[in-house]
N, C-alpha and C positions, 0 to 999 in steps of 0.2 A: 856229737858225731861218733867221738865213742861207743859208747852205747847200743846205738844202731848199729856199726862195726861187729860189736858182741851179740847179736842176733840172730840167729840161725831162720835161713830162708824161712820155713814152717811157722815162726815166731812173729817175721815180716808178713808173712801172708795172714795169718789168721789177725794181724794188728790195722792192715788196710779192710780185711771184712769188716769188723766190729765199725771202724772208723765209718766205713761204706755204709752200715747198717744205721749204725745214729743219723746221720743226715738222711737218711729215707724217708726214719722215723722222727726226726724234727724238723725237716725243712717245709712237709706239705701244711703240717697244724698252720707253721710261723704264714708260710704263704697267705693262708685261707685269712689269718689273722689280720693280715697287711690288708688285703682287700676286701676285707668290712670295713676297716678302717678307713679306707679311704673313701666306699662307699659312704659311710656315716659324714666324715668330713666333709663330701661335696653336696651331698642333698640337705645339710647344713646351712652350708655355703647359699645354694639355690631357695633355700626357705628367708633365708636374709634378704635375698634381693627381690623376692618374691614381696616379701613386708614394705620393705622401699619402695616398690611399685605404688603398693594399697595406700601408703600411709601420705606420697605425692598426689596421687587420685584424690585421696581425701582431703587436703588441701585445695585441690580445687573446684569440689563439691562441698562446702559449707562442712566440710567433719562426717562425710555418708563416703561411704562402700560403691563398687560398682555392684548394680544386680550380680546374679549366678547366670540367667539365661535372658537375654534380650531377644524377643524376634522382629527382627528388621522387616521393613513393606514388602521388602524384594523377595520374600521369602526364605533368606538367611538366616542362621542363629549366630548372636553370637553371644559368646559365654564371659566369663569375670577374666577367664588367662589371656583369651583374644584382648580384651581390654587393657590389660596390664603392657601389652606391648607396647602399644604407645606411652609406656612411662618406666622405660629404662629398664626392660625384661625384653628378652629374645626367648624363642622358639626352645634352645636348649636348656632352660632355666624351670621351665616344665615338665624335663625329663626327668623322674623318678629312679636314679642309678640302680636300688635295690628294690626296683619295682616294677620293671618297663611295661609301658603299655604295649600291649598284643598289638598283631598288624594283621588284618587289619583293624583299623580304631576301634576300640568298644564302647558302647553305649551306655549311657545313663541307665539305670538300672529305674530311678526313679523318675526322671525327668524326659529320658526319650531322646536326650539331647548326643549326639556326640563327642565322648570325653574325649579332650585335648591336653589332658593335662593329669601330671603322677600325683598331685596334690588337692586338696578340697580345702575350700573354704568354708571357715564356721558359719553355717545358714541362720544363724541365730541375729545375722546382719540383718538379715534380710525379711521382713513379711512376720515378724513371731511375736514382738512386743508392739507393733503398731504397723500399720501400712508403710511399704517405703520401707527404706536406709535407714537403720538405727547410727548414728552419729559416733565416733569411735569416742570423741569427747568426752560424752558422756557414759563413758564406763567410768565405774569408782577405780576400780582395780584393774587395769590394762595388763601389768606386769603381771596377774596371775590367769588372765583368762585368751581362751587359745585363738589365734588367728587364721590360722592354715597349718593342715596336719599331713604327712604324709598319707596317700592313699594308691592309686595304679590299681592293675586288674585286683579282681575278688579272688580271695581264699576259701578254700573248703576249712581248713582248720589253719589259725594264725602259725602255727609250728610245726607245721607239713607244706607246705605251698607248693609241692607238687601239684595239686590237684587249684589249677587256672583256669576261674572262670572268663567268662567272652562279655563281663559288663564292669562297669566299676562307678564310680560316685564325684561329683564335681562339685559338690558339700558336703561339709560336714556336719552328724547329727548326733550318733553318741557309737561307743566302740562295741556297746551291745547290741545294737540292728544288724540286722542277717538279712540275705533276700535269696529266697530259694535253697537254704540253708551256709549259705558263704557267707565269709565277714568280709563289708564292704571295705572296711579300714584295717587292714592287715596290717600287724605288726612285724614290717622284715627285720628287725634286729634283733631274734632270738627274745622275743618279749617285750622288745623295747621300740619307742616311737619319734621319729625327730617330727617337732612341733615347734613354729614360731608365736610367740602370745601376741600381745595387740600393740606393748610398746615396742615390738622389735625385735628381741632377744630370740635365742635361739639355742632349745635342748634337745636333748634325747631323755625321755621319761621311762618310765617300766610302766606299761600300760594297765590298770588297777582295775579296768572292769571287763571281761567280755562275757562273765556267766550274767546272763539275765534274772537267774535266782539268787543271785548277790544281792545284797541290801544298796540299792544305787537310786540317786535322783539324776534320769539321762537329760533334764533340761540346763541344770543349775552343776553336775556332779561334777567329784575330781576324776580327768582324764587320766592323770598319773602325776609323780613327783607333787609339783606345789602348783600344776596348772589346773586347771577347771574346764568345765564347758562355759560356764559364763560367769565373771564378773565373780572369781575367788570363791564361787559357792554362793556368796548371798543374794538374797533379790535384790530386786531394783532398788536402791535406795535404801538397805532397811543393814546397812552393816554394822552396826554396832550391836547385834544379835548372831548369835549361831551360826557359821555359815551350815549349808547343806549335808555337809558328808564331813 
């Protein structure tokens, strides 16, 4: 109290600017910081129970996936997120916080279908190694290969996402496919991707390929960190060799 005593107004004032000036200049970075972070934590969150979904379904499908797009008699579609609700997923578990789908919904880019959902599933389930559901069981390596990736509308460039396209993708295929020059699977966290693998877990990767003139295998390749598109890099069956990348 002192101190302040010995202060001459002028001394006082120019000590509440400075003071005024720091928190200008360090409360909006901390802000912005705070809510990535939470964005990351919940669509985290949402990729877990998105797994629990799949991996209850798969239980009571012999160890297979739901399809990506069913079309019903009635003329309906319905997709793999519709599916999941009936198995302990809601509506808001599909919402991609650092991603949101446009309103109105956008479209499959590939499929036609209407995306419902901020996330895609690895299609690699589905129709690529044999007709049908490939069996989750039978992955060697679950823990390194990916289940559901974040995705929501297309980017013109992953690290501008200003520029939102009006389509997006309800699989996933590899992080170097482009459709009309936008990346279907943008990466919102500054380069980085949250991604559930096939036992469940759930990170955030730096995503390792999206120049196509990279030396990359898009069926078998690593997505980032220690995950894959399939099965830790190696083929079917054959891992006591090289994996891919």
């Amino acid at each position: 109290m002192g101190t302040l005593n010995k202060l001459t107004r002028r001394q006082l004032t120019t000590l509440i600017v400075v003071c005024s000036v720091t928190l200008a200049l360090i409360l909006p970075p901390l802000l912005l910081w705070q809510q990535r972070e939470k964005r990351q934590t919940r669509s985290l969150s949402n990729l877990r129970r998105i797994a629990l979904g799949t991996l209850l379904y798969a239980q009571d499908w012999d160890g297979r996936t739901m399809p990506p797009v069913q079309r019903l008699p009635n003329g309906k579609t319905l997709t793999w997120a519709n599916t999941l609700i009936g198995y302990g997923a809601n509506s808001d578990v599909f919402q991609n916080p650092a991603n949101p789908l446009s309103d109105p919904a956008p479209k499959d880019a590939k499929l036609g279908s209407t995306v419902n959902t901020g996330y895609a599933i690895n299609r690699r389930l589905w129709d690529t190694f044999a007709k049908g559901a490939f069996p989750l069981e039978n992955l060697e390596i679950p823990e390194k290969t990916v289940l559901v990736v974040e995705a929501g509308n297309a980017w013109r460039r992953f690290d501008k996402p200003e520029k939102v396209a009006s389509f997006a993708a309800l699989t996933y295929s590899d992080t170097t496919d482009r459709w009309n020059g936008f990346v279907l699977y943008p990466s919102p966290h500054r380069g980085r991707m949250a991604v559930v693998a096939a036992d469940g877990h759930t990170v955030l990767v730096r995503v390792a390929h999206y120049n196509k003139e990279m030396p990359h295998d898009p069926l078998y390749g690593r997505l980032g960190g220690n995950i894959y598109n399939w099965n830790g890099g190696y083929l079917n069956g054959q891992t006591d060799r090289p994996n891919r990348e």
